[in-house]
N, C-alpha and C positions, 0 to 999 in steps of 0.2 A: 244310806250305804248298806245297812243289814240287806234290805230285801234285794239288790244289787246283787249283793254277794251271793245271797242264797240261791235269785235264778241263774247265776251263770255257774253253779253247782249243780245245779238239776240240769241244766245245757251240755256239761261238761259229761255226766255219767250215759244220760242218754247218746253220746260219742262214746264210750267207753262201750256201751251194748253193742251198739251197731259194728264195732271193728274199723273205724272211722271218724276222720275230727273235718268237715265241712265247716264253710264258711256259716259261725253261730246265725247270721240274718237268716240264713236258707234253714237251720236245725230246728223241726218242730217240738215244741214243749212238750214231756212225754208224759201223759196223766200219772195223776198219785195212784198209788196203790190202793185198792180194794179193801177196804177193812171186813173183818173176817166174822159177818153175823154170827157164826154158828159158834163162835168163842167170844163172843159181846167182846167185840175189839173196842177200844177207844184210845183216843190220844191228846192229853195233854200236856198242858208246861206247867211243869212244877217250880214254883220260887226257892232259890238258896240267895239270902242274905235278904237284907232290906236296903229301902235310898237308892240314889242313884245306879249305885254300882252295884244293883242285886241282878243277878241274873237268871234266867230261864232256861229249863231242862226240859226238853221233847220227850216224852215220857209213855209208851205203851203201855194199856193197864187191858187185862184179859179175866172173863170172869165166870166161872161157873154158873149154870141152873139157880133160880131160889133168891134168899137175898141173906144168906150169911147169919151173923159172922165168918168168914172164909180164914185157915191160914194162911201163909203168903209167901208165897218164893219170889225173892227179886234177883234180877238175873242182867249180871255185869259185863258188856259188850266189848269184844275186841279191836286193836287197832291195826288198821294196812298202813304201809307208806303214804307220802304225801300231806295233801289239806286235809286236816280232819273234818273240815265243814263239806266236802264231798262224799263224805261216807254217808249212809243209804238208813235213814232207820229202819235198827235190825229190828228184825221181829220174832226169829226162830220160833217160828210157827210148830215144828215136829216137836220139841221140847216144850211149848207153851200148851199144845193139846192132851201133851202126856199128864202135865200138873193139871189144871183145871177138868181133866177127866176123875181125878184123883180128888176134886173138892179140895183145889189151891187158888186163890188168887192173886194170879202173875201182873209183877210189877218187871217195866224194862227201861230204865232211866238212859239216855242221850247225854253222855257226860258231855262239862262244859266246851264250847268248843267243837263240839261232833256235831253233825247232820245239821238240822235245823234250831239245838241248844246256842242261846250267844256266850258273848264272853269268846277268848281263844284260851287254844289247847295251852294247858299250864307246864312248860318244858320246865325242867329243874336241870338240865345238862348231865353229867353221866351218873346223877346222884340216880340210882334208881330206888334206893328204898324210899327217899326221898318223893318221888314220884308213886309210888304206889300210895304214900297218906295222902298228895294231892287229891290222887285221883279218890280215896276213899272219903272227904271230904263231899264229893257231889255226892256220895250213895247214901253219906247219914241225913241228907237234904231227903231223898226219896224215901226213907225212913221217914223222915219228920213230917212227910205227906202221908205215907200209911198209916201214922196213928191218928190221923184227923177223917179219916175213910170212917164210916159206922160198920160197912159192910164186911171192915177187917179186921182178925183178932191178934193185934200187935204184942202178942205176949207169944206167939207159936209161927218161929219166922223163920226161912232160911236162905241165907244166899248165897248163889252159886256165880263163876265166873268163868269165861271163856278168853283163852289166851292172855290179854291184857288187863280183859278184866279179873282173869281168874288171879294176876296178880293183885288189885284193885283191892280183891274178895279176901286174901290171907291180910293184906292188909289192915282192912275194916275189922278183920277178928282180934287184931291185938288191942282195938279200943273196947272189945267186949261189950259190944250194946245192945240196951237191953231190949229183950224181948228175941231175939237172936240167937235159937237154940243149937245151930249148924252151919259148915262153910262146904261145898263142894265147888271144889277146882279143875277144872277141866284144861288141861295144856297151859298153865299161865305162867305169864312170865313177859319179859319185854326184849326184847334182843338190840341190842343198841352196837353196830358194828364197826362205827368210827369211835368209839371209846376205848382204848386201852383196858385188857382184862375185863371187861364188861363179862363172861361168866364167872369171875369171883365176884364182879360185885352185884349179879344176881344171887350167887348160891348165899350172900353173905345179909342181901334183906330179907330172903326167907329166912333164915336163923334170928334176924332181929324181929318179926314177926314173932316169930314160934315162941320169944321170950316172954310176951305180953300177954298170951290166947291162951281164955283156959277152954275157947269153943273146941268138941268136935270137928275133925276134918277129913272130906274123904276127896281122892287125889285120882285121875286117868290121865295117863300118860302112854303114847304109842312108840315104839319103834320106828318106823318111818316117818317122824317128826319133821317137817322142809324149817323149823324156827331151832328146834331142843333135839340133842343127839341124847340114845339110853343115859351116857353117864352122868351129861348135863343135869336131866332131871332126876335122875338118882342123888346125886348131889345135894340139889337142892332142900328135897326131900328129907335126906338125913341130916342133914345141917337144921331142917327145921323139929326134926322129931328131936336131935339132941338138944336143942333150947327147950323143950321143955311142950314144943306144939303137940295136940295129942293128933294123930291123923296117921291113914290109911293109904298106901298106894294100890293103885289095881294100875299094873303094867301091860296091858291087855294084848302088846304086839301090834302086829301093823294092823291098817286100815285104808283100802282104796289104796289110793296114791299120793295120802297126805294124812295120816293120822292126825295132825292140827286141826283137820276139819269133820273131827268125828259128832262132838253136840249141836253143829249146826246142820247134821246132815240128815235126812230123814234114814236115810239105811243104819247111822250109828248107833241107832235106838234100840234095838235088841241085843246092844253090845253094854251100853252103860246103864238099860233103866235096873235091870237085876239087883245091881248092887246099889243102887241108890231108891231103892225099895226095902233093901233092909238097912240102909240107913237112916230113911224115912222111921222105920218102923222101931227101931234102937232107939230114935229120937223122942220114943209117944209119939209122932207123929202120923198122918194117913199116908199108906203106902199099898193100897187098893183102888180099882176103881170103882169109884161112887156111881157114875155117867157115864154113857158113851157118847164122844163129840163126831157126829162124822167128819173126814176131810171134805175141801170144798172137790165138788164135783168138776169135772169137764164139760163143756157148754156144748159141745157135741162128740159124735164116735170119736174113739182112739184108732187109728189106725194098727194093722195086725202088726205084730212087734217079729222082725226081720232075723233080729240080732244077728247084723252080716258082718258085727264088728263088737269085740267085748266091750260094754257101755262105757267101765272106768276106764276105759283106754283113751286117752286126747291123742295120743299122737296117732291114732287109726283113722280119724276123720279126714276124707279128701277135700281136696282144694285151698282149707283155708293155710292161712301165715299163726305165727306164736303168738301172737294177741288173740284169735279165737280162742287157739289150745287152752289159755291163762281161761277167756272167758269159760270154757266149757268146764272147768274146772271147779269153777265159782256156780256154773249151772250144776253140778253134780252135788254140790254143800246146799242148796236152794232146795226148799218147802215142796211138796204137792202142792195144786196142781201145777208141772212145767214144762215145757218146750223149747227144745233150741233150733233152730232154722238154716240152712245154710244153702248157698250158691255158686253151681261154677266159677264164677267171678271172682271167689275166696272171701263175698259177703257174711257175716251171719248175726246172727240176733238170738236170745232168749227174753222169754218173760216167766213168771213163777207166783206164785199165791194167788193167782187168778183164774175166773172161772173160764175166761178166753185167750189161755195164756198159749195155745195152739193158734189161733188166728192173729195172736196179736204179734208174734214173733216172728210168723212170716210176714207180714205186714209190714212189720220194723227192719226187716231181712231186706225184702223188696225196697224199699227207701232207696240202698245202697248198692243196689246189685248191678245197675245199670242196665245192660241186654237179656243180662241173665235171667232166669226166674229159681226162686227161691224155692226149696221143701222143708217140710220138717224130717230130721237125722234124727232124734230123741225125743221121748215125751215120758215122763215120770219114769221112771228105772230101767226104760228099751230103748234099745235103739231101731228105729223106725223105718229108717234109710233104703232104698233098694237103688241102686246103680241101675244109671240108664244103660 
């Protein structure tokens, strides 16, 4: 039933790219992702618990030059609507090249229930503080894999979290584990909107947090937030610093068209590493670069960049319906190299972290376009596009 599950997961998102749900007999299986030489990608399953009922975590591990000991940033993934076993292992590539440029060894655990991790998503109903130990629960699992590593020095550790997981992450700091010198939060939080007051009883497990954590914390929060409004996360915030959490906000204002998607985005990066360089560095920790990793390349020319349309703009794109716009949105938060594709028809496609992510996008464009023929509109931060 597992592997069941998981191909009609892979079925399902490859419909989600294309802007399109065809009959799954006719949907060809869309290849795994590319692991990323030039950052020694690797992917395993980490065990949490033993006996039957132990389960297995999908687990990204990224690794500097050399053979270490490395420190280690592990890095706690957010959640969308829906099946959580449809979600994509993340890989934030932009943020994973910044640490291992820096002489970090990134860890990116699959909590239970997401992507290819078994076990299901552990609901606790509107309890969210509640939910943030669940979920902290799989990250000390990815701990108890880092200190069995040689190549890792489990005493100089940091972890961060994005959205859900950045709830995940203030969580994990009120167990204060060791080895674990810093928390960095990026937009977290859980937004649960059939629950009654569901913002006090977020602003209300950050404070139960803050009481536990003698960790360091440092907090990015945007103004054009599509999850958290300013005073949501200011809230939170204080409610956490008045329990006693020690931690930092950088309220940095908008970003794009979704501040929510600023640490997975490659252009966020000159907006958050600054100060999480001298958090690094507050911490003893390294907050220079040791390395330079190149990004992976384009497997052929980039076409000359048009810009017949401001790139963060989704709703500028012709032809397609609001399910591209959503897609190109998610293509915009997406690693170098990428391309999105698009067709008279109102077809389109992206692909991203690959080296053929220009031909494979129109490729997967054309699948759907029927008469039409597909181009590529964008490729890494231009838009491409030129009307016939």
């Amino acid at each position: 039933m597992t592997f069941r599950r998981h191909t009609l997961a892979w079925l399902l998102h490859a419909a989600l790219l294309m802007g399109a749900l065809p009959a799954l007999a006719k949907l060809p299986s869309p290849p795994p992702p590319e692991l990323d030489a030039t950052l020694r990608e690797q992917v395993v399953m980490v065990r949490k618990g033993e006996g039957p009922k132990a389960i297995e975590l999908e687990t990204t591990v990224y690794r500097p030059p050399g053979a270490g000991p490395f420190p280690v940033v592990v890095i706690n993934h957010g959640k969308s609507k829906g099946d959580t076993h449809l979600t994509a292992r993340q890989r934030y590539l932009a943020a994973a090249r910044v640490f291992v440029e820096r002489g970090y060894l990134v860890v990116i655990p699959m909590r239970q229930g997401f992507a290819q991790s078994t076990g299901a998503y552990p609901g606790t109903g509107c309890d969210v503080e509640r939910n943030g130990r669940k979920q902290a629960e799989d990250v000390q699992a990815a701990l108890a894999y880092v200190r069995r590593l040689p190549d890792a020095d489990s005493q100089r550790i940091v972890v961060v979290g994005q959205s859900h997981g950045g709830l995940t992450t203030m969580a994990l700091g009120a167990l204060n584990p060791p080895g674990v010198r810093g928390l960095i939060n990026f937009a977290g939080g859980l937004r649960q909107d059939t629950c009654p007051g569901w913002q006090e009883h977020l602003v209300s497990a950050f404070g139960a947090y803050g009481e536990g954590t003698k960790l360091p914390s440092l907090w990015f929060y945007g103004d054009n937030d599509s999850y958290w409004s300013p005073s949501l996360y200011r809230d939170m915030f204080a409610r956490y610093s008045a329990s006693g959490g020690p931690a930092k906000l950088v309220a940095y204002g908008k970003f794009g068209t979704d501040s929510h998607r600023l640490f997975s985005s490659q252009s966020g990066v000159p907006i958050w590493l600054p100060e999480v360089d001298r958090f690094l560095a507050g911490l003893g920790l390294p907050s220079r670069p040791v390395t330079h990793i190149p990004m992976m390349p384009h497997d052929s020319a980039v076409p000359r960049a048009t810009d017949a349309y401001p790139v963060a703009d989704a709703s500028a794109i012709p032809y397609v319906r609001d399910a591209a716009r959503e897609g190109y949105r998610k293509f915009l938060a997406a690693p170098w190299p990428r391309a999105y594709a698009i067709a008279p028809s109102g077809a389109w496609a992206y692909y991203y972290g690959r080296a053929d992510a220009m031909a494979a996008a129109v490729a997967r464009c054309n699948e759907n376009a029927k008469a039409a023929t597909c181009h590529l509109y964008a490729v890494d931060d231009h838009v491409v596009w030129e009307a016939p």
